[in-house]
N, CA, C and O atoms as a GROMACS GRO file, in nm:
protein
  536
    1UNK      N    1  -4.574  -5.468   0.473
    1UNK     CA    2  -4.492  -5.413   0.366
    1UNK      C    3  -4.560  -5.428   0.231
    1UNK      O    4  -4.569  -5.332   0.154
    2UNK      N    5  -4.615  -5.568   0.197
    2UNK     CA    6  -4.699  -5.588   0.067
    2UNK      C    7  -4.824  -5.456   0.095
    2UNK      O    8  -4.850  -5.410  -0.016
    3UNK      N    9  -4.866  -5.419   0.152
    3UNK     CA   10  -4.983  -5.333   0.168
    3UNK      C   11  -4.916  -5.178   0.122
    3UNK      O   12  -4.963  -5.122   0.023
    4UNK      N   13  -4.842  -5.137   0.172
    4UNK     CA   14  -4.786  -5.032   0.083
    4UNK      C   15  -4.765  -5.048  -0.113
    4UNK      O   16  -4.757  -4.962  -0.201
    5UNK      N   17  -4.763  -5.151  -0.115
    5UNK     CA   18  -4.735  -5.155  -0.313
    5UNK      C   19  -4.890  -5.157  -0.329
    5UNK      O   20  -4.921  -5.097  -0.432
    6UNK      N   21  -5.011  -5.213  -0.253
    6UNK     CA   22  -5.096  -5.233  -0.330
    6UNK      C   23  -5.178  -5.122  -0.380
    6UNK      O   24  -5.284  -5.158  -0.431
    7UNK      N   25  -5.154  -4.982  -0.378
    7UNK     CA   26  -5.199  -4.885  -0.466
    7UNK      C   27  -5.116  -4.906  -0.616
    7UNK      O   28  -5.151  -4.892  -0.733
    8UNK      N   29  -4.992  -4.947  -0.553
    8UNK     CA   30  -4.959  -4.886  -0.721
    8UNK      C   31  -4.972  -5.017  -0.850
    8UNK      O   32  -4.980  -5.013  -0.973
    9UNK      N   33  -4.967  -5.157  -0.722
    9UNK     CA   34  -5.001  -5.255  -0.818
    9UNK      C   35  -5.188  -5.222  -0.894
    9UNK      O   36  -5.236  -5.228  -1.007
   10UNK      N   37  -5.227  -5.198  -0.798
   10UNK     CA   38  -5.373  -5.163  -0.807
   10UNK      C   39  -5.361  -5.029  -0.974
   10UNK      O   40  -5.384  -5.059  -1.091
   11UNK      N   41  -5.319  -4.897  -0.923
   11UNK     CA   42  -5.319  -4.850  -1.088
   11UNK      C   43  -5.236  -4.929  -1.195
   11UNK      O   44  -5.289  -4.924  -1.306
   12UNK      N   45  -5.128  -4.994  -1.191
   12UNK     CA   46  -5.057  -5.037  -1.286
   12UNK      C   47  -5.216  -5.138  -1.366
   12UNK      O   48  -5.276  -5.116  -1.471
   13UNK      N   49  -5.242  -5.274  -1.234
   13UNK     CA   50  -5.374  -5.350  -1.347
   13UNK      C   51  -5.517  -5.253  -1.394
   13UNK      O   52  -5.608  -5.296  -1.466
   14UNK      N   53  -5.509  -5.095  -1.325
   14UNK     CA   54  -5.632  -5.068  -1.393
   14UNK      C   55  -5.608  -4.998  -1.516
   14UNK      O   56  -5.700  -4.984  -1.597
   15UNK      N   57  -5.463  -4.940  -1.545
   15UNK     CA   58  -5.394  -4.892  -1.673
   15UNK      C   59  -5.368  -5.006  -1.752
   15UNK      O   60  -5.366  -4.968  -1.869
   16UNK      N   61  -5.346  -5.142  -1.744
   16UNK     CA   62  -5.372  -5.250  -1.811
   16UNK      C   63  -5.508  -5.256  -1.858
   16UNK      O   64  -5.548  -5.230  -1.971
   17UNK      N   65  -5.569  -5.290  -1.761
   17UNK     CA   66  -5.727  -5.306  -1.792
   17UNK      C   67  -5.779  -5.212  -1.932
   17UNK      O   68  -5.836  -5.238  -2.038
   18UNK      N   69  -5.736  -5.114  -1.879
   18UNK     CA   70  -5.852  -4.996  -1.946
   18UNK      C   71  -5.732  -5.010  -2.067
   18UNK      O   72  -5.789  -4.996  -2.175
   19UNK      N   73  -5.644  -5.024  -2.079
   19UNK     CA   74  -5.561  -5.055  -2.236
   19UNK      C   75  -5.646  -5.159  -2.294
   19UNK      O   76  -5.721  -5.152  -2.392
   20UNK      N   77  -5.629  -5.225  -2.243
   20UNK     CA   78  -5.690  -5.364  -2.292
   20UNK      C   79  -5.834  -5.397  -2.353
   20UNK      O   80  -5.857  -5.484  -2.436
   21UNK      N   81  -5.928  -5.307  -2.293
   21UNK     CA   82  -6.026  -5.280  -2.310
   21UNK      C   83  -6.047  -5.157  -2.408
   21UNK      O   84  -6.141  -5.173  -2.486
   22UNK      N   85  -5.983  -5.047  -2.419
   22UNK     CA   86  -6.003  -4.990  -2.534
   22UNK      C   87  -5.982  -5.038  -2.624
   22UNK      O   88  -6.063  -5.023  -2.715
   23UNK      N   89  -5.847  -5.132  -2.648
   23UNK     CA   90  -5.829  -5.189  -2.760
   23UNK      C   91  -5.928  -5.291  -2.812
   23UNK      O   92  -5.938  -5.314  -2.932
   24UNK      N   93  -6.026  -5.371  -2.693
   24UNK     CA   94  -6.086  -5.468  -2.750
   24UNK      C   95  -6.214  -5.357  -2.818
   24UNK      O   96  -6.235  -5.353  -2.940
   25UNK      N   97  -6.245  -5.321  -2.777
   25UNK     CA   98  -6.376  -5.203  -2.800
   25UNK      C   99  -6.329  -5.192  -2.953
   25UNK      O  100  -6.389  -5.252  -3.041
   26UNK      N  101  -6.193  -5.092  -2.984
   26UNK     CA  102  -6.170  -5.008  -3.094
   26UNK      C  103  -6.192  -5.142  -3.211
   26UNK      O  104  -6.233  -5.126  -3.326
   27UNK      N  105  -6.156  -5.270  -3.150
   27UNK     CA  106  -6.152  -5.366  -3.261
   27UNK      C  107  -6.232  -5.460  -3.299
   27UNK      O  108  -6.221  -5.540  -3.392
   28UNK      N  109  -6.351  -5.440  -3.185
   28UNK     CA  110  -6.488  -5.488  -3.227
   28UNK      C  111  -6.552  -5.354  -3.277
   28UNK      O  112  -6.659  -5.367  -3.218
   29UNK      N  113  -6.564  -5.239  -3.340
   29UNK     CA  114  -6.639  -5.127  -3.394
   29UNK      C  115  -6.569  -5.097  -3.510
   29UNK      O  116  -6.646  -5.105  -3.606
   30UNK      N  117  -6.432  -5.059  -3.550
   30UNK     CA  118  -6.351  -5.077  -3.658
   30UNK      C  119  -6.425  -5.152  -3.775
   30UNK      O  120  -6.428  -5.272  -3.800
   31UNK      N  121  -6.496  -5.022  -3.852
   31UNK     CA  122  -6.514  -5.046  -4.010
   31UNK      C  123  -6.412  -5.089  -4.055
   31UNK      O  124  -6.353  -5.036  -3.960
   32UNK      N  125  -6.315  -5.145  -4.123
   32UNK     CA  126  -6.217  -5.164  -4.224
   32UNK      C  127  -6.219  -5.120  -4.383
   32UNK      O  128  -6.215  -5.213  -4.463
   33UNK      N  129  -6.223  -4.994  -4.432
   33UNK     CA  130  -6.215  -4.970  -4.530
   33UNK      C  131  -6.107  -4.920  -4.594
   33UNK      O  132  -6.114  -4.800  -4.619
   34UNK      N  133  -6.006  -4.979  -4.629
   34UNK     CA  134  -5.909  -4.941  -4.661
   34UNK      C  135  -5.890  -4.919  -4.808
   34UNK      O  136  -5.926  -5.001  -4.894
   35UNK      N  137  -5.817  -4.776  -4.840
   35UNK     CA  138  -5.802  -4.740  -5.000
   35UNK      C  139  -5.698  -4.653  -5.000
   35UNK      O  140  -5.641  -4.620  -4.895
   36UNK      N  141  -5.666  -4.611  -5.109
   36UNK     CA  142  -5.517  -4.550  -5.141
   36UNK      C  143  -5.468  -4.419  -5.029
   36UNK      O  144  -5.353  -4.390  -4.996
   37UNK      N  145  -5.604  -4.351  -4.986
   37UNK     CA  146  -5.551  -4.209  -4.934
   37UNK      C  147  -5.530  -4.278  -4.800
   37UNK      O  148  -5.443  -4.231  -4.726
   38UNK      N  149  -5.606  -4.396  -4.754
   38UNK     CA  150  -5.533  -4.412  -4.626
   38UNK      C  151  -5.466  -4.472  -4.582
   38UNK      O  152  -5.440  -4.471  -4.462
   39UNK      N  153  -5.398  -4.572  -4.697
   39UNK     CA  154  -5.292  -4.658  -4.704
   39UNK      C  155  -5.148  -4.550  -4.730
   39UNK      O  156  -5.029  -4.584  -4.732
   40UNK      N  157  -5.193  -4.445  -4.744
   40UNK     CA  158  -5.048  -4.362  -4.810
   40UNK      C  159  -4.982  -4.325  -4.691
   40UNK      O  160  -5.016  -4.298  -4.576
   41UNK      N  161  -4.870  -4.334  -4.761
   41UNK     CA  162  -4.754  -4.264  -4.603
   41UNK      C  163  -4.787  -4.087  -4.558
   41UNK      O  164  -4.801  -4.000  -4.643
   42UNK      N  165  -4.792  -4.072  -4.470
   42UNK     CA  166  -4.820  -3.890  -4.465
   42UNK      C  167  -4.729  -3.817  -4.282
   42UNK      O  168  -4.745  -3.857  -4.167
   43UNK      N  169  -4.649  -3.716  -4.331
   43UNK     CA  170  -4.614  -3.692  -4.157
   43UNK      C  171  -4.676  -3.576  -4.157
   43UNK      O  172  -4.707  -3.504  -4.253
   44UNK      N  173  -4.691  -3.562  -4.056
   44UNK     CA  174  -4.761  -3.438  -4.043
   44UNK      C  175  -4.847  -3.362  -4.088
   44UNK      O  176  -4.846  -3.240  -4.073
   45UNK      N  177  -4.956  -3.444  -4.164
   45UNK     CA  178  -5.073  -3.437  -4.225
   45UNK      C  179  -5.049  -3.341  -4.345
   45UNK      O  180  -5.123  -3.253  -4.389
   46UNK      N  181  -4.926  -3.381  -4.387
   46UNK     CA  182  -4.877  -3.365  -4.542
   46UNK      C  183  -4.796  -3.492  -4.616
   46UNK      O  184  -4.724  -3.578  -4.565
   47UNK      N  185  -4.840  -3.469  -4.774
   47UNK     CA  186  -4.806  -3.641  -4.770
   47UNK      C  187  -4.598  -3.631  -4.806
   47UNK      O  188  -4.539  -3.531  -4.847
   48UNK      N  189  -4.546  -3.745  -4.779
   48UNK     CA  190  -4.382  -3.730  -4.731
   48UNK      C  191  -4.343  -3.742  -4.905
   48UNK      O  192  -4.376  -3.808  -5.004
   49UNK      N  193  -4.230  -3.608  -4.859
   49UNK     CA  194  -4.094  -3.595  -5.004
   49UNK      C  195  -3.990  -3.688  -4.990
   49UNK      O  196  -3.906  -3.692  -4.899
   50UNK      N  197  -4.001  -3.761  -5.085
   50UNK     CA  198  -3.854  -3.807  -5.087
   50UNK      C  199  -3.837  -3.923  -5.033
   50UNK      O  200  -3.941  -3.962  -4.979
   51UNK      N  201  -3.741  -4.002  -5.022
   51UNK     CA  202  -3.685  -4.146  -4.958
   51UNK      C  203  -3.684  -4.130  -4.784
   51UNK      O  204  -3.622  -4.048  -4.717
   52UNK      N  205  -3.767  -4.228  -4.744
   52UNK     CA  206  -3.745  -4.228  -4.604
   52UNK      C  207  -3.633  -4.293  -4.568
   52UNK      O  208  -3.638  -4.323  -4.449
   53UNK      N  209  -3.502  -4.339  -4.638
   53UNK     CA  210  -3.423  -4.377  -4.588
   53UNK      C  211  -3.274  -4.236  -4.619
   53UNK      O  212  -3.158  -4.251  -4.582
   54UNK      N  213  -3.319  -4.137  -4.682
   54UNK     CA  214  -3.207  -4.042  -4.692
   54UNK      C  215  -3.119  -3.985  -4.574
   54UNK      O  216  -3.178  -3.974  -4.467
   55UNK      N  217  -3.032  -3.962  -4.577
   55UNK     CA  218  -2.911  -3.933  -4.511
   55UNK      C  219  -2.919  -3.795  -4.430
   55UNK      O  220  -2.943  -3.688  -4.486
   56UNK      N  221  -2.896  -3.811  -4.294
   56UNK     CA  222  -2.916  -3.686  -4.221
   56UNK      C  223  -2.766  -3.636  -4.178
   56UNK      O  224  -2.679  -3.721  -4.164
   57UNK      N  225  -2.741  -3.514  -4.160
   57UNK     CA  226  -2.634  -3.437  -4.117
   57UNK      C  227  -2.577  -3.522  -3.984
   57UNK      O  228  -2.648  -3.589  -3.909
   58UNK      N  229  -2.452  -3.506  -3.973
   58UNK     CA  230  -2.434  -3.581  -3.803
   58UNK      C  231  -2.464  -3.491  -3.733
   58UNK      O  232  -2.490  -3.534  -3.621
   59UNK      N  233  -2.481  -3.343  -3.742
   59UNK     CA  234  -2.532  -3.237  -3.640
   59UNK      C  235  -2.638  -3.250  -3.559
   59UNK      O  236  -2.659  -3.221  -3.441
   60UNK      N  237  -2.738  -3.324  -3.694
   60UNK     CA  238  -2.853  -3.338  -3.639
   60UNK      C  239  -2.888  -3.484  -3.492
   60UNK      O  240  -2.969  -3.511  -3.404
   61UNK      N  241  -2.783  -3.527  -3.546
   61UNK     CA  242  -2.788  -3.624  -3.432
   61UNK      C  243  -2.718  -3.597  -3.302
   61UNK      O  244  -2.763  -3.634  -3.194
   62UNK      N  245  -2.589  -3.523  -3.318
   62UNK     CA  246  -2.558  -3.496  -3.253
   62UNK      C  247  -2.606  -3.357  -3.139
   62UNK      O  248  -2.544  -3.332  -3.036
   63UNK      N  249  -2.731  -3.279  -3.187
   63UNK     CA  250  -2.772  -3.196  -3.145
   63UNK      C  251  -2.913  -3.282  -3.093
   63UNK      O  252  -2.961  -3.250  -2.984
   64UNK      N  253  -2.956  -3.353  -3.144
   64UNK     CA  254  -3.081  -3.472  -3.043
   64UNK      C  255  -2.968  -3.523  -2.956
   64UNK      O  256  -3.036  -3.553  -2.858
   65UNK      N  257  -2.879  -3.546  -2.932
   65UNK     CA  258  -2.848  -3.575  -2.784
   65UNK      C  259  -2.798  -3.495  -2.732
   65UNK      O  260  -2.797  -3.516  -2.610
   66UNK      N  261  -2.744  -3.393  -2.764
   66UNK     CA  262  -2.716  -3.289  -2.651
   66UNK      C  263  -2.872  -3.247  -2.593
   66UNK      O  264  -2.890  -3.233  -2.472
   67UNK      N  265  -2.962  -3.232  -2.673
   67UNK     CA  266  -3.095  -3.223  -2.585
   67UNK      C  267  -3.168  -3.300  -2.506
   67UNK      O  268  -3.253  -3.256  -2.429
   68UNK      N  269  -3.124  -3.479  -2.525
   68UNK     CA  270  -3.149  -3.533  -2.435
   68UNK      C  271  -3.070  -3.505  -2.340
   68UNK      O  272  -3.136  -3.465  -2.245
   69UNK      N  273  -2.995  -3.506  -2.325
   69UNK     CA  274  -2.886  -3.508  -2.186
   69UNK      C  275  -2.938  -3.403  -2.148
   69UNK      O  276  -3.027  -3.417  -2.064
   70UNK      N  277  -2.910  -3.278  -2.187
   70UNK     CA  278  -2.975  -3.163  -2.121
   70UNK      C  279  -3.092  -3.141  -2.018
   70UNK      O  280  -3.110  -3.089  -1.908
   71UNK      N  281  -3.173  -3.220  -2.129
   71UNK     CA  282  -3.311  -3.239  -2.085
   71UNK      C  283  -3.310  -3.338  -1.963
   71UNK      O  284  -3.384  -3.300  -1.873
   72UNK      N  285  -3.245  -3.452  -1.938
   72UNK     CA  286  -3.283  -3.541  -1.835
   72UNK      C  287  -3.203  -3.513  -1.677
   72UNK      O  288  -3.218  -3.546  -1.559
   73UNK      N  289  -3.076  -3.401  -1.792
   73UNK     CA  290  -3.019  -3.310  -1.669
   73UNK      C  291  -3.092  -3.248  -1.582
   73UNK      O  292  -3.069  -3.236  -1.461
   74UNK      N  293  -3.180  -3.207  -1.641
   74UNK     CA  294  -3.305  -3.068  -1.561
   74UNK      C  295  -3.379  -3.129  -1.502
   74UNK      O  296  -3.438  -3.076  -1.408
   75UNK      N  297  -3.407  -3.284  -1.543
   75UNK     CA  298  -3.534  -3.374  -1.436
   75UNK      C  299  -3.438  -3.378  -1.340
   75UNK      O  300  -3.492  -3.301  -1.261
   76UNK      N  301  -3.351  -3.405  -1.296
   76UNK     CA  302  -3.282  -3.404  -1.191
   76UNK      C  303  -3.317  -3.301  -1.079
   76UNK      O  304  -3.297  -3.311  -0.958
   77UNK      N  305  -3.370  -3.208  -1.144
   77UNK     CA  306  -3.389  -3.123  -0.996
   77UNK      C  307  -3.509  -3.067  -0.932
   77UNK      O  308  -3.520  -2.970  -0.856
   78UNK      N  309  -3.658  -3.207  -1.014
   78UNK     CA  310  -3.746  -3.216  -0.961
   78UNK      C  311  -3.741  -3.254  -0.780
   78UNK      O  312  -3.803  -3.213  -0.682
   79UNK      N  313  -3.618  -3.367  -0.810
   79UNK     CA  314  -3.613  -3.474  -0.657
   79UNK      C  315  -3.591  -3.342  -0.566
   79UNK      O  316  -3.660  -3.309  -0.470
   80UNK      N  317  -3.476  -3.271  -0.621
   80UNK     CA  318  -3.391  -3.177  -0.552
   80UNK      C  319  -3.520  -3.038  -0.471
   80UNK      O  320  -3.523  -3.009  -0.352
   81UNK      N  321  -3.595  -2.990  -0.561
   81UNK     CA  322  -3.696  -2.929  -0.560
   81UNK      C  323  -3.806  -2.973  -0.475
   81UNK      O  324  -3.891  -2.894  -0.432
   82UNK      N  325  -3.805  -3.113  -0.448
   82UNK     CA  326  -3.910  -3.169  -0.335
   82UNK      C  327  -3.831  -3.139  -0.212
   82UNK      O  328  -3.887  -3.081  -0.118
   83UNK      N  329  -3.728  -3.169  -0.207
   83UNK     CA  330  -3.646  -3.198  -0.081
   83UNK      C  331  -3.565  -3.103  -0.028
   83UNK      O  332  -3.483  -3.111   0.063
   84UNK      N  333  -3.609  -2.988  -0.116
   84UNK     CA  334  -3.490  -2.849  -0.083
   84UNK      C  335  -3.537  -2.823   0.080
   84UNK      O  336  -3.434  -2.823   0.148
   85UNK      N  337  -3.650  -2.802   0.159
   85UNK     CA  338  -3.650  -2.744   0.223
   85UNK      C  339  -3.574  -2.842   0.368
   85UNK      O  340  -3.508  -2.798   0.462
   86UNK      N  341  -3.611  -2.972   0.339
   86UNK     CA  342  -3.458  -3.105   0.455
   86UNK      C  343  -3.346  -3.050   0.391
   86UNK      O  344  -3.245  -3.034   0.460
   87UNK      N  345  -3.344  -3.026   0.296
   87UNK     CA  346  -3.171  -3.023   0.238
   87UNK      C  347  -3.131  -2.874   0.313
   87UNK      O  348  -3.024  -2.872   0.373
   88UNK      N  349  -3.212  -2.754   0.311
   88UNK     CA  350  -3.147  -2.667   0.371
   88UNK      C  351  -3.213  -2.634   0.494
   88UNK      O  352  -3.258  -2.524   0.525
   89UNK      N  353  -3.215  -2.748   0.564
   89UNK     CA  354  -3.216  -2.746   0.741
   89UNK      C  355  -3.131  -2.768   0.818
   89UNK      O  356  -3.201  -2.868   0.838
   90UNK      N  357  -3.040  -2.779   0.892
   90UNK     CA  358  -2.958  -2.820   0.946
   90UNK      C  359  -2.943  -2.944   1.013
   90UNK      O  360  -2.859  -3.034   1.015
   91UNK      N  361  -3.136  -2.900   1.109
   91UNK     CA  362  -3.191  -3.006   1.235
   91UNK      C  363  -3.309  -3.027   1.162
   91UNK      O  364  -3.343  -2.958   1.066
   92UNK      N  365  -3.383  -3.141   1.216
   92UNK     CA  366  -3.486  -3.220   1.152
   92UNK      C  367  -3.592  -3.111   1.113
   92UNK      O  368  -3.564  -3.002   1.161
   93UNK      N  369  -3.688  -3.114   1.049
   93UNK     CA  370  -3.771  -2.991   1.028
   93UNK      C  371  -3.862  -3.039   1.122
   93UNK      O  372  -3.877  -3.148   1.176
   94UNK      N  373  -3.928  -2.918   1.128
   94UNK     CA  374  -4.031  -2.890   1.302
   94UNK      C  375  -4.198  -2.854   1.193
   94UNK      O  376  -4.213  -2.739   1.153
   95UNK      N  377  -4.299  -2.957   1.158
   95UNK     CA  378  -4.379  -2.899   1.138
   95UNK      C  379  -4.365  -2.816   1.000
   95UNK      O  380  -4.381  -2.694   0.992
   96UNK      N  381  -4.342  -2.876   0.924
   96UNK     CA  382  -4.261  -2.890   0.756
   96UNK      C  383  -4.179  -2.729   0.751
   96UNK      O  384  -4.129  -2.684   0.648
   97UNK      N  385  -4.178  -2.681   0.844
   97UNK     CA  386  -4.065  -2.594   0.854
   97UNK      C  387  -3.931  -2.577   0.952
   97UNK      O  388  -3.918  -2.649   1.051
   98UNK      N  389  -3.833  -2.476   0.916
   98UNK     CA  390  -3.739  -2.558   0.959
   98UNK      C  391  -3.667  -2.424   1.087
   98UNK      O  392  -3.618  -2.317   1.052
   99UNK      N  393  -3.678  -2.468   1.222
   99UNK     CA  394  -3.661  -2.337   1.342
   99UNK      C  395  -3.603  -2.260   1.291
   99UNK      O  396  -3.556  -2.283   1.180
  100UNK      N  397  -3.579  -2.111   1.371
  100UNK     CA  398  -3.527  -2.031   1.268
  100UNK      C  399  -3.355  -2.039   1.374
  100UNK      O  400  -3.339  -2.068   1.493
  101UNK      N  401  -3.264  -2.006   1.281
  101UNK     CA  402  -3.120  -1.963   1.275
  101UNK      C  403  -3.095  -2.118   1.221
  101UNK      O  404  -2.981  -2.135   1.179
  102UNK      N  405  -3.181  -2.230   1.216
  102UNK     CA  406  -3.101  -2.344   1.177
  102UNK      C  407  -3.130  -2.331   1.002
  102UNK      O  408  -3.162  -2.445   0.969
  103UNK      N  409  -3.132  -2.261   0.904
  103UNK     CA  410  -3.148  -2.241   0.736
  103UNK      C  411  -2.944  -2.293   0.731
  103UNK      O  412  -2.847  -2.253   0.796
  104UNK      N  413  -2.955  -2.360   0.656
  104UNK     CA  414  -2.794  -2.353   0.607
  104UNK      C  415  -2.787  -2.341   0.430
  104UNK      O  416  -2.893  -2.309   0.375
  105UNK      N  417  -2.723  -2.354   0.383
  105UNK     CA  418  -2.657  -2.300   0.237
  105UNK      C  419  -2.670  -2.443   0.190
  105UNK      O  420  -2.633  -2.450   0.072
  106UNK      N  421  -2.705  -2.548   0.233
  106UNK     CA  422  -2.656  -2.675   0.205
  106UNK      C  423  -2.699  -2.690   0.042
  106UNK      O  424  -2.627  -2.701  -0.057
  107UNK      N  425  -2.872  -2.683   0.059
  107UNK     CA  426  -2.979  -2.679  -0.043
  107UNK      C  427  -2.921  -2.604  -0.158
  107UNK      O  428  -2.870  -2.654  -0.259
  108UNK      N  429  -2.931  -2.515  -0.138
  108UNK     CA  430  -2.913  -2.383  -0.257
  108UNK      C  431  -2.798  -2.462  -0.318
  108UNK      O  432  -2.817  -2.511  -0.429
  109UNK      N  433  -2.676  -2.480  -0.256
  109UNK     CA  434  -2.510  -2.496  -0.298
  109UNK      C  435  -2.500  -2.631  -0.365
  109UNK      O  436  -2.411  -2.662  -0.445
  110UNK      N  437  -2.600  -2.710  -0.325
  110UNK     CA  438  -2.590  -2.823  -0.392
  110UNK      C  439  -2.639  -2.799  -0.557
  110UNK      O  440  -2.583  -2.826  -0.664
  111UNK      N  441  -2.764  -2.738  -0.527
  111UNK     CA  442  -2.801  -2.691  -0.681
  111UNK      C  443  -2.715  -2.606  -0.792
  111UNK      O  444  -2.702  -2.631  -0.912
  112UNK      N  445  -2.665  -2.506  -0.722
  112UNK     CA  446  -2.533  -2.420  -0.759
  112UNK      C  447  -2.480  -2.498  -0.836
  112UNK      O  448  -2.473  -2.487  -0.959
  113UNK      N  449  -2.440  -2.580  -0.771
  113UNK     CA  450  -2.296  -2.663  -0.777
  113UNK      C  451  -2.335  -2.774  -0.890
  113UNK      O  452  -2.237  -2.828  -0.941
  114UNK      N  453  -2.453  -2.815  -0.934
  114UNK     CA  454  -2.486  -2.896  -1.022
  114UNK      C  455  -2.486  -2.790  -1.148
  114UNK      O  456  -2.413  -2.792  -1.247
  115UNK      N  457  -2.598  -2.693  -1.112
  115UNK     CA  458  -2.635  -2.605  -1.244
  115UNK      C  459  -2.450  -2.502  -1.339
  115UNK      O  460  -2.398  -2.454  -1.439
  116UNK      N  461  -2.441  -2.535  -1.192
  116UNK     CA  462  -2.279  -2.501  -1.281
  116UNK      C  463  -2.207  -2.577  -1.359
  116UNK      O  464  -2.147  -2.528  -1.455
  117UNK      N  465  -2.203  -2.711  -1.328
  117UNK     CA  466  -2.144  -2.819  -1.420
  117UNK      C  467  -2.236  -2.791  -1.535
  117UNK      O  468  -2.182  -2.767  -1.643
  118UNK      N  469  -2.372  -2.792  -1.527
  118UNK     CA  470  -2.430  -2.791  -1.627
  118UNK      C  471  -2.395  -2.647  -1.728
  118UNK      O  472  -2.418  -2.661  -1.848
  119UNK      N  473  -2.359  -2.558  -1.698
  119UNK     CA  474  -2.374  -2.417  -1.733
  119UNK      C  475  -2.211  -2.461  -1.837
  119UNK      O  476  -2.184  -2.452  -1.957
  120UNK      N  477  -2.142  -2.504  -1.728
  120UNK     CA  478  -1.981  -2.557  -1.814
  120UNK      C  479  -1.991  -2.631  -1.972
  120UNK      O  480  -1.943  -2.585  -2.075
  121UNK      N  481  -2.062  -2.748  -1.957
  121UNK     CA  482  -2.096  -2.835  -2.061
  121UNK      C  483  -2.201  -2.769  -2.116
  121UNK      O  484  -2.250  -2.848  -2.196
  122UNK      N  485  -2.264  -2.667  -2.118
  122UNK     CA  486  -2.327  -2.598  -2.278
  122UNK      C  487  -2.225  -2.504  -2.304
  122UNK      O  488  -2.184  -2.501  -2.420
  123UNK      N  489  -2.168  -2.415  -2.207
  123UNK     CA  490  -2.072  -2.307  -2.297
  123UNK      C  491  -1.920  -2.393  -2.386
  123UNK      O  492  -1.869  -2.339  -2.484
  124UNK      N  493  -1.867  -2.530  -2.330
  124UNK     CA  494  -1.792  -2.598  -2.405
  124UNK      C  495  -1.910  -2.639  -2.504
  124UNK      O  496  -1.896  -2.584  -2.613
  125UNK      N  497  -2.003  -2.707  -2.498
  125UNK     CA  498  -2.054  -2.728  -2.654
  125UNK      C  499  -2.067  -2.619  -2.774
  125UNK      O  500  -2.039  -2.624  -2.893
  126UNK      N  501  -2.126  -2.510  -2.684
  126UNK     CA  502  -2.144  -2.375  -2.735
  126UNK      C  503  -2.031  -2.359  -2.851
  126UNK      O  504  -2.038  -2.340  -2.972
  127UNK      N  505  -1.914  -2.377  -2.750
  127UNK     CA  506  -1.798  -2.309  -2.814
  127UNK      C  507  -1.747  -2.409  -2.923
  127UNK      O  508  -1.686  -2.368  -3.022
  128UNK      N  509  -1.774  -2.540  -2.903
  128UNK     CA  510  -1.702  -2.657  -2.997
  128UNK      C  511  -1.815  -2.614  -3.119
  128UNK      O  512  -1.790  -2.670  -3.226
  129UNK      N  513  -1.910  -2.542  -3.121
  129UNK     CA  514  -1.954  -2.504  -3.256
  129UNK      C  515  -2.087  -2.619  -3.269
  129UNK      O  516  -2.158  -2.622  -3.369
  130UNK      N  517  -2.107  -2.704  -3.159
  130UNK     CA  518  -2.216  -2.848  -3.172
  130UNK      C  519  -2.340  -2.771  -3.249
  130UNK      O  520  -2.390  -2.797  -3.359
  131UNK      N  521  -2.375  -2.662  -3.150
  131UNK     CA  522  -2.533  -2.581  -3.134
  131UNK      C  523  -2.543  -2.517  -3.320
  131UNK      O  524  -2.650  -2.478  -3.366
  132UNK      N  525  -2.403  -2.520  -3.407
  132UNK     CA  526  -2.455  -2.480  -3.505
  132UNK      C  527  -2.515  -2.498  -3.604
  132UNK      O  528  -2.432  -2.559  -3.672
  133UNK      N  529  -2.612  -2.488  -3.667
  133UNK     CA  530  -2.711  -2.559  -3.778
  133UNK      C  531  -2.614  -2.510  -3.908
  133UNK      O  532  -2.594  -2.390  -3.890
  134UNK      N  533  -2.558  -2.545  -4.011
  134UNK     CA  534  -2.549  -2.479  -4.122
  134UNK      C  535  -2.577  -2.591  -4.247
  134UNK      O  536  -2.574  -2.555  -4.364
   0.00000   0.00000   0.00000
């Protein structure tokens, strides 16, 4: 059973490693010259207006989470998307396909049946006015 993890323990210490090691690299070569233009605050490779602590609309927050949710809604049907073709078999699959007259609705209806909840909760946001910028 330990022999099955040891790929992924194996990339997890070589994505350590190689972190670890770029960083030592970047910080043994690192000139340090520091002066005003690169000490200055800048987003987006323009330098920033105004108070970084000013006051944002609640829309705006409230419209970053309707896009998360949305968004982590839709990863959901990566799993679904691997597994559609067991999900709409009836009997075990034969040779990663599945005999024929045994296809059932199972697959599809499950997705249906999610993307519809989902379809519900944007046309109620829709309609509660969330999606509007003004």
């Amino acid at each position: 059973m330990a022999r099955a993890y040891f790929p992924v323990l194996f990339l997890i210490g070589f994505v350590v490693m190689n972190a670890l090691l770029i960083l030592a690299i970047s910080a043994l070569t690192m000139r340090s010259r520091p002066n005003a233009v690169k000490q200055s605050a800048y987003e987006s490779g323009i330098p920033a207006l105004g108070d970084a602590r000013e006051r944002f609309s609640v829309r705006f927050y409230l419209v970053a989470i309707l896009f998360i949710i949305f968004d982590i809604e839709t990863v959901f049907m990566i799993p679904w998307a691997v597994y559609y073709r067991q999900l709409s078999c009836a009997v075990a699959l034969q040779g990663q396909t599945c005999p024929s007259g045994q296809i059932s609705f199972f697959g599809m209806g499950e997705m249906l049946v999610f993307m519809l909840i989902l379809l519900v909760g944007f046309v109620y946001v829709w309609k509660k006015g969330a999606l509007q910028w003004d």
